[in-house]
PQR file of N, CA, C, O and H, with PARSE charges and radii, in Angstrom:
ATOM      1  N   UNK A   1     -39.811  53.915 131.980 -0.4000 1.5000
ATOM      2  CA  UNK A   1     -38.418  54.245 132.174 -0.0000 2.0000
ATOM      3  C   UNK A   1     -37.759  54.452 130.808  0.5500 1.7000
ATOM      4  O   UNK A   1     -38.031  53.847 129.771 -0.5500 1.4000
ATOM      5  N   UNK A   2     -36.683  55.583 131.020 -0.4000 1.5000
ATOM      6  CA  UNK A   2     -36.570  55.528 129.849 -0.0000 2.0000
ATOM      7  C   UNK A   2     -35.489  54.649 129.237  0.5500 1.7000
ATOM      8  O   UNK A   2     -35.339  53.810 130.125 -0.5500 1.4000
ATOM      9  H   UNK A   2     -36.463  56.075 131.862  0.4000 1.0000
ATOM     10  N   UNK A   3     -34.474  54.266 128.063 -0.4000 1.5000
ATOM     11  CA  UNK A   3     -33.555  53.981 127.761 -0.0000 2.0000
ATOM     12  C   UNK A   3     -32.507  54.647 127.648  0.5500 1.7000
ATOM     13  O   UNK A   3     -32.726  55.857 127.606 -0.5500 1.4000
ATOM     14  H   UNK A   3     -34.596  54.947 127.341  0.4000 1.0000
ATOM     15  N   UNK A   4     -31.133  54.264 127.561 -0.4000 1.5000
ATOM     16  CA  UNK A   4     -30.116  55.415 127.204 -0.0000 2.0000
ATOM     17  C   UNK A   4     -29.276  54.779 126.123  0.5500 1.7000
ATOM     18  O   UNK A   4     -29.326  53.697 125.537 -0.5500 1.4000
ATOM     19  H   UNK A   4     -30.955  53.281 127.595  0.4000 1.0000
ATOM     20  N   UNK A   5     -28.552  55.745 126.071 -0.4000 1.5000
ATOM     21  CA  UNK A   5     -27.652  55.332 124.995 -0.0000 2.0000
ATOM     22  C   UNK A   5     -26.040  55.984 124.821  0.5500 1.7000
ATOM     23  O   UNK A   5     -25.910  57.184 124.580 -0.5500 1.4000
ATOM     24  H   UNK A   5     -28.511  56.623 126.547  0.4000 1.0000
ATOM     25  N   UNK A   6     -24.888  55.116 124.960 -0.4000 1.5000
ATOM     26  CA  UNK A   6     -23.447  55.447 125.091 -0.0000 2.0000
ATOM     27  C   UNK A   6     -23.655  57.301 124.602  0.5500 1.7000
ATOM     28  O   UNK A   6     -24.412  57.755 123.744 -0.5500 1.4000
ATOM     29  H   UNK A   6     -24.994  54.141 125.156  0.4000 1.0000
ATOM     30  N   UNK A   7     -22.822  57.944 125.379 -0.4000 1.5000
ATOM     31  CA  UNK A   7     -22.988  59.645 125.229 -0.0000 2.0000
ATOM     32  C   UNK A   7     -24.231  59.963 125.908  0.5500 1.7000
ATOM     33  O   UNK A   7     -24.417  61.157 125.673 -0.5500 1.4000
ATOM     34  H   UNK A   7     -22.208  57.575 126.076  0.4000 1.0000
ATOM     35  N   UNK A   8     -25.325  59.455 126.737 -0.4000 1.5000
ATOM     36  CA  UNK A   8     -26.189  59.949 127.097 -0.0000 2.0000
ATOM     37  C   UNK A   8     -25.539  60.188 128.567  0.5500 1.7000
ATOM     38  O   UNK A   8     -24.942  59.368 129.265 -0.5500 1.4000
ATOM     39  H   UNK A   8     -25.174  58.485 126.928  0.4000 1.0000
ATOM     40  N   UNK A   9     -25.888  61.830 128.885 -0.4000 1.5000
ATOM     41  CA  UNK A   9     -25.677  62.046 130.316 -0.0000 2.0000
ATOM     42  C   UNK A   9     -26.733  61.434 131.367  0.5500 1.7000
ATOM     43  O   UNK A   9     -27.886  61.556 130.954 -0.5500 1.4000
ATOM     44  H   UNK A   9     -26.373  62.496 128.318  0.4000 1.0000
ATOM     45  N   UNK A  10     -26.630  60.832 132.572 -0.4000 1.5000
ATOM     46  CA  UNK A  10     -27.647  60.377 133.504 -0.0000 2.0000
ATOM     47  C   UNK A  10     -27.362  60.671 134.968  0.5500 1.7000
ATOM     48  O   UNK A  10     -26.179  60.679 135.309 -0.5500 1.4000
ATOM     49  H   UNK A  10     -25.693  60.733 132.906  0.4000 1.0000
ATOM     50  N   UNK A  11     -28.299  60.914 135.869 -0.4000 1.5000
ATOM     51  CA  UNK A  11     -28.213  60.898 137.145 -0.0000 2.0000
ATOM     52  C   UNK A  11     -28.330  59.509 137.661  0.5500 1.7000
ATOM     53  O   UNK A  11     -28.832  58.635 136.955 -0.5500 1.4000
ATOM     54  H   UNK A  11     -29.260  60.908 135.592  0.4000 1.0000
ATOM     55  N   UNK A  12     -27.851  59.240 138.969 -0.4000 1.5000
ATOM     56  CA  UNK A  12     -28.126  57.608 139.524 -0.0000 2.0000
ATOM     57  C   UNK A  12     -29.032  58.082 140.372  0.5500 1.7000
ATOM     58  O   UNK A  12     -28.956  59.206 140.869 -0.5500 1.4000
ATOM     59  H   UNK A  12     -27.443  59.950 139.543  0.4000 1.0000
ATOM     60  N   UNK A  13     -30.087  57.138 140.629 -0.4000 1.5000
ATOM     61  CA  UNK A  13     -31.097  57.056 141.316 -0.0000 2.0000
ATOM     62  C   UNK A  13     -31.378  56.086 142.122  0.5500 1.7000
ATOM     63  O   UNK A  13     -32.453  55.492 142.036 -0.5500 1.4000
ATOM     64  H   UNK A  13     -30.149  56.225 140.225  0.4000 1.0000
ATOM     65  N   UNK A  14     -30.345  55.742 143.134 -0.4000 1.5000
ATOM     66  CA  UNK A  14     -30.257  54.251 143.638 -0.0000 2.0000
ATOM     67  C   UNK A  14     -30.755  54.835 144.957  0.5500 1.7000
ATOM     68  O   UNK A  14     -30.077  55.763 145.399 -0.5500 1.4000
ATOM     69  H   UNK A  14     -29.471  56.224 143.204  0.4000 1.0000
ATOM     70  N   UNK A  15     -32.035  54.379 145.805 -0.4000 1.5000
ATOM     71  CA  UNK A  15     -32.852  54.845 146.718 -0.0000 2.0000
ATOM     72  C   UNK A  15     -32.578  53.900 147.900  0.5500 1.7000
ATOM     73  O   UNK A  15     -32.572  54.312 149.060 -0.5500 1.4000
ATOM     74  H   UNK A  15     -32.586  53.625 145.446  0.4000 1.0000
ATOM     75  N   UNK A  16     -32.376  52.759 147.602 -0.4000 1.5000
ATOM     76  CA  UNK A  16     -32.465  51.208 148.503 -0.0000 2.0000
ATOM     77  C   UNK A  16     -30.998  51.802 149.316  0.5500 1.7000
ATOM     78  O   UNK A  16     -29.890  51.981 148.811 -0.5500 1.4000
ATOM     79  H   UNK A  16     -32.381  52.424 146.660  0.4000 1.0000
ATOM     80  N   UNK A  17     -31.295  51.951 150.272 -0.4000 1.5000
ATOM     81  CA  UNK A  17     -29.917  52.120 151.122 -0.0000 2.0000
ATOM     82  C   UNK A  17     -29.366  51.076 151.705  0.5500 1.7000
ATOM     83  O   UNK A  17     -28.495  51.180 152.568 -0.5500 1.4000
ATOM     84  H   UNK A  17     -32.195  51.805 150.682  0.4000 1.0000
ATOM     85  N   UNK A  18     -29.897  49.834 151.218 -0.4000 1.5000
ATOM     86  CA  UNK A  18     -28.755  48.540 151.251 -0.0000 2.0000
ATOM     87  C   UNK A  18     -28.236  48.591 150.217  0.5500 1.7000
ATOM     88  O   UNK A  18     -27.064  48.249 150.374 -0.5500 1.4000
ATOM     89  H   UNK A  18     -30.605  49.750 150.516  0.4000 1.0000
ATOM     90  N   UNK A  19     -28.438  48.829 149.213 -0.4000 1.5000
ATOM     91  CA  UNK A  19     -28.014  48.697 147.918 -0.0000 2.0000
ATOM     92  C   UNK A  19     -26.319  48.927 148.076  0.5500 1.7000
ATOM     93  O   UNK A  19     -25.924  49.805 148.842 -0.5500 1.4000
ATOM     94  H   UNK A  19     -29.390  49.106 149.085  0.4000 1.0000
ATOM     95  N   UNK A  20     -25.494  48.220 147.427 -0.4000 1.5000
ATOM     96  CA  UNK A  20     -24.116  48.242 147.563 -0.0000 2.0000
ATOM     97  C   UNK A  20     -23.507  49.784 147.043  0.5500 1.7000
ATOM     98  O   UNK A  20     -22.482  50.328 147.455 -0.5500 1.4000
ATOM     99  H   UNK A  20     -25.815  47.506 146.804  0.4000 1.0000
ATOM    100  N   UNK A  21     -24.490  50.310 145.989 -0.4000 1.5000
ATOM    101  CA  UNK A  21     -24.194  51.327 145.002 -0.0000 2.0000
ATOM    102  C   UNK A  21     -24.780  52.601 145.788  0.5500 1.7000
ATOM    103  O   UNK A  21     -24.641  53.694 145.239 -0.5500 1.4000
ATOM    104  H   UNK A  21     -25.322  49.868 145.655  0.4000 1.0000
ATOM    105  N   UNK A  22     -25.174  52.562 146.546 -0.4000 1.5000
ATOM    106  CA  UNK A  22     -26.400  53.751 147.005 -0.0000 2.0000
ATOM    107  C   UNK A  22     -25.343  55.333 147.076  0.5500 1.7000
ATOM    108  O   UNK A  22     -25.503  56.431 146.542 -0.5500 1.4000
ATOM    109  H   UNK A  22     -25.287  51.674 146.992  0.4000 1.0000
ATOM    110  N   UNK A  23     -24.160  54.735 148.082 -0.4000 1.5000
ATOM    111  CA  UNK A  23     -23.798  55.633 148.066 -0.0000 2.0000
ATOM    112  C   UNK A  23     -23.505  56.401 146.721  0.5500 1.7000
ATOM    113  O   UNK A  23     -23.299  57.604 146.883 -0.5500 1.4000
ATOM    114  H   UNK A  23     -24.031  53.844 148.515  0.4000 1.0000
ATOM    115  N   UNK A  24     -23.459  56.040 145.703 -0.4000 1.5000
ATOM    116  CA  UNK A  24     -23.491  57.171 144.672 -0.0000 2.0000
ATOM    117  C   UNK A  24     -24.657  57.623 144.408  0.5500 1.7000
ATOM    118  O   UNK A  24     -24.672  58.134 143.288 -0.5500 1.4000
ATOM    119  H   UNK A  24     -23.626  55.063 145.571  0.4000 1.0000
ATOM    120  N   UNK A  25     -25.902  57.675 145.077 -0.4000 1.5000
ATOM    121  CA  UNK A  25     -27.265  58.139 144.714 -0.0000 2.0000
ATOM    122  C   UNK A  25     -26.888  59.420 144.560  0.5500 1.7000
ATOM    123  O   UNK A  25     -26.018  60.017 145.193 -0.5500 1.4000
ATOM    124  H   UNK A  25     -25.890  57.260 145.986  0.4000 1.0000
ATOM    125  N   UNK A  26     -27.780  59.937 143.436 -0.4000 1.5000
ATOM    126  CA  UNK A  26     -27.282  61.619 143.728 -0.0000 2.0000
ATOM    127  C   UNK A  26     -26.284  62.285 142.473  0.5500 1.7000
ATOM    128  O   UNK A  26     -26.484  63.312 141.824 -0.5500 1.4000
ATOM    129  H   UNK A  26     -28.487  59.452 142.921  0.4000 1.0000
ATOM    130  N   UNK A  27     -25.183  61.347 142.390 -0.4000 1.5000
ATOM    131  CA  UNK A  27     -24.342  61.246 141.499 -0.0000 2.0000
ATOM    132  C   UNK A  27     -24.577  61.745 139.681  0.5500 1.7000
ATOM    133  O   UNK A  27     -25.625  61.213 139.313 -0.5500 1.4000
ATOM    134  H   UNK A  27     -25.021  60.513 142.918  0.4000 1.0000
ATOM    135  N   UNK A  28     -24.108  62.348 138.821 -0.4000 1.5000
ATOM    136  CA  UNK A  28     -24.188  62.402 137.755 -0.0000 2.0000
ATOM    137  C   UNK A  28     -22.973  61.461 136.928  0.5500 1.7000
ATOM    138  O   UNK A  28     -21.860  61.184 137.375 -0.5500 1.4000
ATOM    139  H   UNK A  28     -23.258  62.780 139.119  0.4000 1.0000
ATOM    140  N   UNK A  29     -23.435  61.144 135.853 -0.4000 1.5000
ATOM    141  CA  UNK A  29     -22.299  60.609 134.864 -0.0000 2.0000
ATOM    142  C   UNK A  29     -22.357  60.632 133.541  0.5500 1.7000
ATOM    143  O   UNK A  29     -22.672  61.730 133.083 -0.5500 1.4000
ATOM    144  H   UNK A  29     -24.339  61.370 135.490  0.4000 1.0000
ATOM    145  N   UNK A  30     -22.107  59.573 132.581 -0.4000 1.5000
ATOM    146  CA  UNK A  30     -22.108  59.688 131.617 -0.0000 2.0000
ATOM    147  C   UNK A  30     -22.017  58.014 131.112  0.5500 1.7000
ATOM    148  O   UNK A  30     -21.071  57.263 131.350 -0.5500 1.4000
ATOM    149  H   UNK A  30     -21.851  58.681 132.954  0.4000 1.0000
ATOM    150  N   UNK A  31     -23.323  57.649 130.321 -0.4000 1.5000
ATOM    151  CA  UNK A  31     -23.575  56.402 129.332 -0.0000 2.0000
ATOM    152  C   UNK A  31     -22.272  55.935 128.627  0.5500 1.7000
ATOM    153  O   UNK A  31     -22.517  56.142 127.438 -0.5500 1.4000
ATOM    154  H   UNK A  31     -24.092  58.258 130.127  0.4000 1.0000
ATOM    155  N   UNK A  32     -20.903  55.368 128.721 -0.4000 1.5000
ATOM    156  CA  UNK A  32     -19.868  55.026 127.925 -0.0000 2.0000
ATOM    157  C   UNK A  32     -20.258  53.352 127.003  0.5500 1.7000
ATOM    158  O   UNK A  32     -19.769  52.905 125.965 -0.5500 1.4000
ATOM    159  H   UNK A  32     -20.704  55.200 129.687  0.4000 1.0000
ATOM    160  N   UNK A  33     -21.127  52.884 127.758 -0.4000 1.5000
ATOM    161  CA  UNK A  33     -21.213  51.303 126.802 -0.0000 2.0000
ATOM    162  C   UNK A  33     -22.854  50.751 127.331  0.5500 1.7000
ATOM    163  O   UNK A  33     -23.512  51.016 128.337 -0.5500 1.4000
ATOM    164  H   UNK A  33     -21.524  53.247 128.601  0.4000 1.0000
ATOM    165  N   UNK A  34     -23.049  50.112 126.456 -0.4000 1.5000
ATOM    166  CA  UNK A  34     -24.575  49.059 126.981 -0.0000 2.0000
ATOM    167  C   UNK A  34     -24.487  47.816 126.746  0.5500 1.7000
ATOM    168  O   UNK A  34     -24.791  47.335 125.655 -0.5500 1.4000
ATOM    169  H   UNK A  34     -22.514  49.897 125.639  0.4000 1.0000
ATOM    170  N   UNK A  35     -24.065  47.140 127.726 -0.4000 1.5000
ATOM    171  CA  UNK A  35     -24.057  45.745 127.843 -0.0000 2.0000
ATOM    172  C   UNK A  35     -25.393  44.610 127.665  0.5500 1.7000
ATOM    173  O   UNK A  35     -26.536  44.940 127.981 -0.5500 1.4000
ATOM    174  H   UNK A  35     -23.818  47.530 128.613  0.4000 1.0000
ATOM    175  N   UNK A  36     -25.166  43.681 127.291 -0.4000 1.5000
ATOM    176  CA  UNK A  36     -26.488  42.981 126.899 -0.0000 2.0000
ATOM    177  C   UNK A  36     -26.466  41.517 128.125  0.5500 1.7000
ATOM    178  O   UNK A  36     -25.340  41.128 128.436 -0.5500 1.4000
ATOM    179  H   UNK A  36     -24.238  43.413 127.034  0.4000 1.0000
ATOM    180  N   UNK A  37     -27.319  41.000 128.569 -0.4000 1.5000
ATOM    181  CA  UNK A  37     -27.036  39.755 129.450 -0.0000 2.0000
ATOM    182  C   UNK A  37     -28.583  39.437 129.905  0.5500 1.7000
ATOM    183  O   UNK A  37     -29.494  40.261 129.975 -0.5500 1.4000
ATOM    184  H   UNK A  37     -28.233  41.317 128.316  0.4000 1.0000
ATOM    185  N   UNK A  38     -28.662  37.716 130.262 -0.4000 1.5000
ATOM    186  CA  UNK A  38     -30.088  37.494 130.243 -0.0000 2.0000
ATOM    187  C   UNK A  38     -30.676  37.331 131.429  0.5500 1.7000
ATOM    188  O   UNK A  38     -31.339  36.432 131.946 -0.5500 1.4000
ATOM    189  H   UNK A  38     -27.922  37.046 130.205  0.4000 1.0000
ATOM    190  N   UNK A  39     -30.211  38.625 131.829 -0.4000 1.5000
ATOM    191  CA  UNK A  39     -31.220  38.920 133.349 -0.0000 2.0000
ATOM    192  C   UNK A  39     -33.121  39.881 132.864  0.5500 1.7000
ATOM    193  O   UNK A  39     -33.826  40.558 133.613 -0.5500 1.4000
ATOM    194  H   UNK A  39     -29.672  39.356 131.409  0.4000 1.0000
ATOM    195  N   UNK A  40     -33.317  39.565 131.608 -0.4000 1.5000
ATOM    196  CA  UNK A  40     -34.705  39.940 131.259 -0.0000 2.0000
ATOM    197  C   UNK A  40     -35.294  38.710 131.371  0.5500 1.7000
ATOM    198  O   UNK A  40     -36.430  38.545 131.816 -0.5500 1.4000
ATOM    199  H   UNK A  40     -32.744  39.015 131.000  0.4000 1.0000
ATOM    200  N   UNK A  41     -34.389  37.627 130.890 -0.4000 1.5000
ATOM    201  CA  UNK A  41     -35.335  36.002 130.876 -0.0000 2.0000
ATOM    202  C   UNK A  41     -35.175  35.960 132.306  0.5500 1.7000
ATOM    203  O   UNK A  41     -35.644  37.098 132.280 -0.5500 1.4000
ATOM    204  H   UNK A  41     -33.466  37.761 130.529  0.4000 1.0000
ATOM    205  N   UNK A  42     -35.032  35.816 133.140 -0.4000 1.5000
ATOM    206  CA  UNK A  42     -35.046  35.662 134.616 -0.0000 2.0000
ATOM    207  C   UNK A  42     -36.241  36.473 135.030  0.5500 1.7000
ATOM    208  O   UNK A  42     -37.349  35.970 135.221 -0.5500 1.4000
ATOM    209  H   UNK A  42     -34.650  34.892 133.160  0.4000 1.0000
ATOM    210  N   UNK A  43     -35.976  37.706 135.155 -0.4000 1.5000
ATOM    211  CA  UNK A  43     -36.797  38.581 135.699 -0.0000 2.0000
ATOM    212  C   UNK A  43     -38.578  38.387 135.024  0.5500 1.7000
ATOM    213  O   UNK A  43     -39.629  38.346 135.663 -0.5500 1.4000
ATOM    214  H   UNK A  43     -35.076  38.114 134.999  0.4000 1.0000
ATOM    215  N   UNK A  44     -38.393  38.315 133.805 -0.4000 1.5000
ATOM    216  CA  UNK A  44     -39.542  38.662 132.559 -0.0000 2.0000
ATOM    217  C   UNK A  44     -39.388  40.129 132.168  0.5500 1.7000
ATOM    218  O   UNK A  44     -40.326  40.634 131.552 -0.5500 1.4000
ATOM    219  H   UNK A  44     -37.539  38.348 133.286  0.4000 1.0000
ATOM    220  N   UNK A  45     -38.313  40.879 132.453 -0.4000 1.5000
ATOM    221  CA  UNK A  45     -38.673  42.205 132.248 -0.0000 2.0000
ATOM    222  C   UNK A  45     -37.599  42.329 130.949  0.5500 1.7000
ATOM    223  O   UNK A  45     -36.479  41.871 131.176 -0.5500 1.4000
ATOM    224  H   UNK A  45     -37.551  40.469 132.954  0.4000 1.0000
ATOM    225  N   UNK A  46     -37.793  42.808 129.835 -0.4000 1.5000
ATOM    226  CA  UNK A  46     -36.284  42.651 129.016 -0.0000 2.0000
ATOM    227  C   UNK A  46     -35.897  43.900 129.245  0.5500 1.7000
ATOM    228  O   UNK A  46     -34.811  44.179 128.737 -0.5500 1.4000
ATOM    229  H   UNK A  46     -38.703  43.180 129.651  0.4000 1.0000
ATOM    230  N   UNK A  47     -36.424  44.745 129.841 -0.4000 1.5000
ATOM    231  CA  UNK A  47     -35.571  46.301 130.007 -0.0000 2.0000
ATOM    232  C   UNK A  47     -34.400  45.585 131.431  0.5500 1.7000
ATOM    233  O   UNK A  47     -33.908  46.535 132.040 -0.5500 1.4000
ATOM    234  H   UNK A  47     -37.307  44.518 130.253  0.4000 1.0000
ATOM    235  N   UNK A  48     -34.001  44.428 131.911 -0.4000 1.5000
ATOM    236  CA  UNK A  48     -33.433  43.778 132.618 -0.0000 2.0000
ATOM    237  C   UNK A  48     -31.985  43.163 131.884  0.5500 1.7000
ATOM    238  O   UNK A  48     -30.917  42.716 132.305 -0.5500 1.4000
ATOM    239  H   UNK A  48     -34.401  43.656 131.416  0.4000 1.0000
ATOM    240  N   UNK A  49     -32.508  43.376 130.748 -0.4000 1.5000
ATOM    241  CA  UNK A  49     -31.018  42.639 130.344 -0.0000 2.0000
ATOM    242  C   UNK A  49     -29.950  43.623 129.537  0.5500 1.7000
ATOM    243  O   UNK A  49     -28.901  43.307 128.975 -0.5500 1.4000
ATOM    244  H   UNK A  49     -33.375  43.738 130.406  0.4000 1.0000
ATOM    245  N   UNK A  50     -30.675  45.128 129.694 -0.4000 1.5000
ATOM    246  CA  UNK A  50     -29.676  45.788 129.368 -0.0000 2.0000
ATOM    247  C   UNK A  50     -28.500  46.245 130.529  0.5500 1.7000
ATOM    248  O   UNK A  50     -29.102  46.356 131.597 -0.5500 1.4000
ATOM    249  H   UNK A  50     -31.527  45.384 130.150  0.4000 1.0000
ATOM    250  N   UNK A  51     -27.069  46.546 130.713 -0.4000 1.5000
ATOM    251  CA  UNK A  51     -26.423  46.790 131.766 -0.0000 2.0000
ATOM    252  C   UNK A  51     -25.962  48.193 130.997  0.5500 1.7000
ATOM    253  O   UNK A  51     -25.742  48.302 129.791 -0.5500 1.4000
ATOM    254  H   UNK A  51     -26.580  46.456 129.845  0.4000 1.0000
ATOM    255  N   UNK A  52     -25.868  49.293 132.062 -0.4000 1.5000
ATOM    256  CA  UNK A  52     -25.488  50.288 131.853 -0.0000 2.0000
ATOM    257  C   UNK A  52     -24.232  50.983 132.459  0.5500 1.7000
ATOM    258  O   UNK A  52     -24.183  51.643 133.497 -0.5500 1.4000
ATOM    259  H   UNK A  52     -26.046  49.204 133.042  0.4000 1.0000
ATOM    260  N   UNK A  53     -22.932  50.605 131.329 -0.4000 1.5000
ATOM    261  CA  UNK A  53     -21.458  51.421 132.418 -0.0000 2.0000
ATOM    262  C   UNK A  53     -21.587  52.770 132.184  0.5500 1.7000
ATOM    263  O   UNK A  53     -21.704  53.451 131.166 -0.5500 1.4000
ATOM    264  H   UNK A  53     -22.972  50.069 130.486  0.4000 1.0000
ATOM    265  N   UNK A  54     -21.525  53.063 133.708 -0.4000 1.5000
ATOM    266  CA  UNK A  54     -21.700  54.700 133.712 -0.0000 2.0000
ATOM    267  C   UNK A  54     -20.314  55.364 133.937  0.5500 1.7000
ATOM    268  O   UNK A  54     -19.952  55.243 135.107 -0.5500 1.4000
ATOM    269  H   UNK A  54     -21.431  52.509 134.536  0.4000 1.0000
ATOM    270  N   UNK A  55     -19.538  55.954 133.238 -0.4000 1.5000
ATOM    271  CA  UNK A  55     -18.217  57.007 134.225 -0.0000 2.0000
ATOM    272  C   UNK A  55     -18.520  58.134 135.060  0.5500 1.7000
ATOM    273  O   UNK A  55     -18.879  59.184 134.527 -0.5500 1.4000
ATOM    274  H   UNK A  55     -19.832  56.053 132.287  0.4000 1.0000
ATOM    275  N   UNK A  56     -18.456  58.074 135.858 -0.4000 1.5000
ATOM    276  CA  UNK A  56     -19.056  58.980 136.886 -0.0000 2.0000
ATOM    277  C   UNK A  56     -18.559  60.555 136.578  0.5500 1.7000
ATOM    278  O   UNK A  56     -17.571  60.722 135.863 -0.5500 1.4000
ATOM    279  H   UNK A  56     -18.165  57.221 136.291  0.4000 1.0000
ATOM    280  N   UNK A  57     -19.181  61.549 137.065 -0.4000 1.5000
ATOM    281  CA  UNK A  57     -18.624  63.010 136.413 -0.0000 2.0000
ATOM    282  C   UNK A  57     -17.689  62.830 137.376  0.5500 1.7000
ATOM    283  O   UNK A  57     -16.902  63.445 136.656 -0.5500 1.4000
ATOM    284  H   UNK A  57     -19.984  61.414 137.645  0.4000 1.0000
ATOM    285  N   UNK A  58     -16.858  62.496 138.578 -0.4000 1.5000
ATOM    286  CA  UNK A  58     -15.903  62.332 139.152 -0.0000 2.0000
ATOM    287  C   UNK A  58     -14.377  61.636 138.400  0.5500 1.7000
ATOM    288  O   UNK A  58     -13.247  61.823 138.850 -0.5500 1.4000
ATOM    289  H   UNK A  58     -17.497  61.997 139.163  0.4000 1.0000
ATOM    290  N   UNK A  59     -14.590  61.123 137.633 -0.4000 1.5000
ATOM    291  CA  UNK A  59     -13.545  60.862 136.637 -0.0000 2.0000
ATOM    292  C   UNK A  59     -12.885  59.689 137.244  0.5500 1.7000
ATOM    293  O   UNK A  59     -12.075  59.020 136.602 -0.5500 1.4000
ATOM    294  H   UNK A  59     -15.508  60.970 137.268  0.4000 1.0000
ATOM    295  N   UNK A  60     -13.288  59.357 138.762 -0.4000 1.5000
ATOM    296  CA  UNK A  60     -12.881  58.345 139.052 -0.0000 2.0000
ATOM    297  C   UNK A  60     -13.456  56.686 139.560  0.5500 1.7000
ATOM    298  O   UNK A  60     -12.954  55.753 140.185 -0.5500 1.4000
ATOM    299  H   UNK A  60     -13.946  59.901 139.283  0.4000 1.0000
ATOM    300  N   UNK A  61     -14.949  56.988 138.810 -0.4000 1.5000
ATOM    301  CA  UNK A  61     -15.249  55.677 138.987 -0.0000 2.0000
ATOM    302  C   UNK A  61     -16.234  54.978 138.370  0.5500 1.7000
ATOM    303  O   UNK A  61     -17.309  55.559 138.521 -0.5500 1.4000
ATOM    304  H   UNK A  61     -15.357  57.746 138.302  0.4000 1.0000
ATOM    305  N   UNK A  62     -16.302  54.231 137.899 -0.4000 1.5000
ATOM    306  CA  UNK A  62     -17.534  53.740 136.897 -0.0000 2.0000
ATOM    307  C   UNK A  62     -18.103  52.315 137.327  0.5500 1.7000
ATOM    308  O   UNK A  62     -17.518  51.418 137.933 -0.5500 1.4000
ATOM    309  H   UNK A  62     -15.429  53.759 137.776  0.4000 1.0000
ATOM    310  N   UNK A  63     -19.317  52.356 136.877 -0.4000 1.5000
ATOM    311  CA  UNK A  63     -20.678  51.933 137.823 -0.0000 2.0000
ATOM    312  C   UNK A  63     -21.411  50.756 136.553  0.5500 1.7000
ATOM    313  O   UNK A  63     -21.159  51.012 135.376 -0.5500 1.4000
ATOM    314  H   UNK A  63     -19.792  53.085 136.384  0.4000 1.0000
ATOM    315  N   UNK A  64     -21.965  49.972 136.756 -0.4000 1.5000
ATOM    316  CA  UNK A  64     -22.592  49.000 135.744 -0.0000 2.0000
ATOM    317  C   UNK A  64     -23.747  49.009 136.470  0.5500 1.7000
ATOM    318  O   UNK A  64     -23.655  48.632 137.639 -0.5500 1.4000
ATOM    319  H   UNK A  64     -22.170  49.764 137.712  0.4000 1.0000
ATOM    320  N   UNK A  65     -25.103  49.443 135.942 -0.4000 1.5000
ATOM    321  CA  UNK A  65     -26.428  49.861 136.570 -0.0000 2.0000
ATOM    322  C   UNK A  65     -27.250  49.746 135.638  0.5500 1.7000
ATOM    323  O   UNK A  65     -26.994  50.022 134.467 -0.5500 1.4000
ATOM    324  H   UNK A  65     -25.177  49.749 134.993  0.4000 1.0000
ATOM    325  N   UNK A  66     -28.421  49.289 136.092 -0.4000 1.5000
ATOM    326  CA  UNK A  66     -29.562  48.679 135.242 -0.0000 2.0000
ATOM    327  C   UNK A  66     -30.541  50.156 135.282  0.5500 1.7000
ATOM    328  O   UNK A  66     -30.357  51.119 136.027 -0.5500 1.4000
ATOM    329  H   UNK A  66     -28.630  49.064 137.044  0.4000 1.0000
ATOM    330  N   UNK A  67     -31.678  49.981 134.183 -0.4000 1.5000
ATOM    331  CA  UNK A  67     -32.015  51.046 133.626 -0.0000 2.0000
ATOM    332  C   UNK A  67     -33.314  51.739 135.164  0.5500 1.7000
ATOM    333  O   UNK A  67     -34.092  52.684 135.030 -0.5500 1.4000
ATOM    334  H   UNK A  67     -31.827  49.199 133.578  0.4000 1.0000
ATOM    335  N   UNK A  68     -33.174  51.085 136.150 -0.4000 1.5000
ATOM    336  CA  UNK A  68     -33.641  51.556 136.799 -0.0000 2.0000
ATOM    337  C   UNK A  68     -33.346  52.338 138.282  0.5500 1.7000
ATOM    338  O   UNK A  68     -34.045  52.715 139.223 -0.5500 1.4000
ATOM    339  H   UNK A  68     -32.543  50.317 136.259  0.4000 1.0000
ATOM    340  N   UNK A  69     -31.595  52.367 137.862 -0.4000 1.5000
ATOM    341  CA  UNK A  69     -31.244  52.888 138.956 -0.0000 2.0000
ATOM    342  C   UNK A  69     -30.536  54.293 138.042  0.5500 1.7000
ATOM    343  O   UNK A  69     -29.505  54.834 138.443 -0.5500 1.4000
ATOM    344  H   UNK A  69     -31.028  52.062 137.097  0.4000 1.0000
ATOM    345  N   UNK A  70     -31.234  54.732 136.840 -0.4000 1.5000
ATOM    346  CA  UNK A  70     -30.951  55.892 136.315 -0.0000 2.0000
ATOM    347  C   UNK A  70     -32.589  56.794 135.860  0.5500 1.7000
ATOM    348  O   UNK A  70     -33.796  56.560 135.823 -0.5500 1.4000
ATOM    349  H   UNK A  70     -32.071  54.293 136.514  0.4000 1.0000
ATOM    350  N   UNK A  71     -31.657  57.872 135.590 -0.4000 1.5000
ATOM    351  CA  UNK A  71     -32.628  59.099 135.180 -0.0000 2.0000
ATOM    352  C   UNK A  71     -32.041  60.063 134.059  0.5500 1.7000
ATOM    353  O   UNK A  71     -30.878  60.132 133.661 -0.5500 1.4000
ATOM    354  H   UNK A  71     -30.676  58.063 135.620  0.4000 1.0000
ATOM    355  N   UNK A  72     -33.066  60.729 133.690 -0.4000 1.5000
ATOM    356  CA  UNK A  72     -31.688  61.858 133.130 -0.0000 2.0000
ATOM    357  C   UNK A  72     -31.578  62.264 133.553  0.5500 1.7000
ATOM    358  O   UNK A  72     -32.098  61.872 134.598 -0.5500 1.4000
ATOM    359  H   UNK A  72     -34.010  60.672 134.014  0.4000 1.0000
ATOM    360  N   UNK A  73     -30.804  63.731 133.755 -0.4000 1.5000
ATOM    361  CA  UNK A  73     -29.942  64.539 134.666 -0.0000 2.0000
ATOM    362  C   UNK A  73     -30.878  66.112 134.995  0.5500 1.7000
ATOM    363  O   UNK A  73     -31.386  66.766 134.085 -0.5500 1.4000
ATOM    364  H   UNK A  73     -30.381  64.050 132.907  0.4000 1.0000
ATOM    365  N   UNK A  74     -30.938  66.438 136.226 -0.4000 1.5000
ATOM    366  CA  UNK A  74     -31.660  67.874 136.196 -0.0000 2.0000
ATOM    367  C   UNK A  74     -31.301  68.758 135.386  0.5500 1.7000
ATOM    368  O   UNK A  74     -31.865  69.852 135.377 -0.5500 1.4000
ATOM    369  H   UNK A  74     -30.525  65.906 136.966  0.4000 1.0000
TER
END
């Protein structure tokens, strides 16, 4: 998976249709911040403790998503 970085454009890729977020599957946005928190020591995964706020290309809503509910963009 890859990483991103604030200014990186991304698609959401949230598949789990329980998932609270799903409905934005599909969605494009844009990388504004990368949050740090120790959900890698929990998990064991440290690509887990990065959080990713996304602003949505809708201008009206922004999303905090871990590096696996993104992609880059078609």
């Amino acid at each position: 998976m890859p990483t991103f970085e604030p200014g990186d454009c991304v698609r959401l890729d949230i598949t789990d249709t329980t998932d609270p977020d799903f409905e934005w599957h599909g969605q494009h946005g844009q990388v504004v911040e990368v949050l740090e928190d120790d959900a890698g020591e929990v998990t064991g995964d440290d690509r887990d403790s990065r959080l990713y706020r996304v602003d949505l290309d809708d201008h009206d809503h922004t999303l905090n998503l871990r590096y696996r509910d993104l992609r880059p963009p078609f």
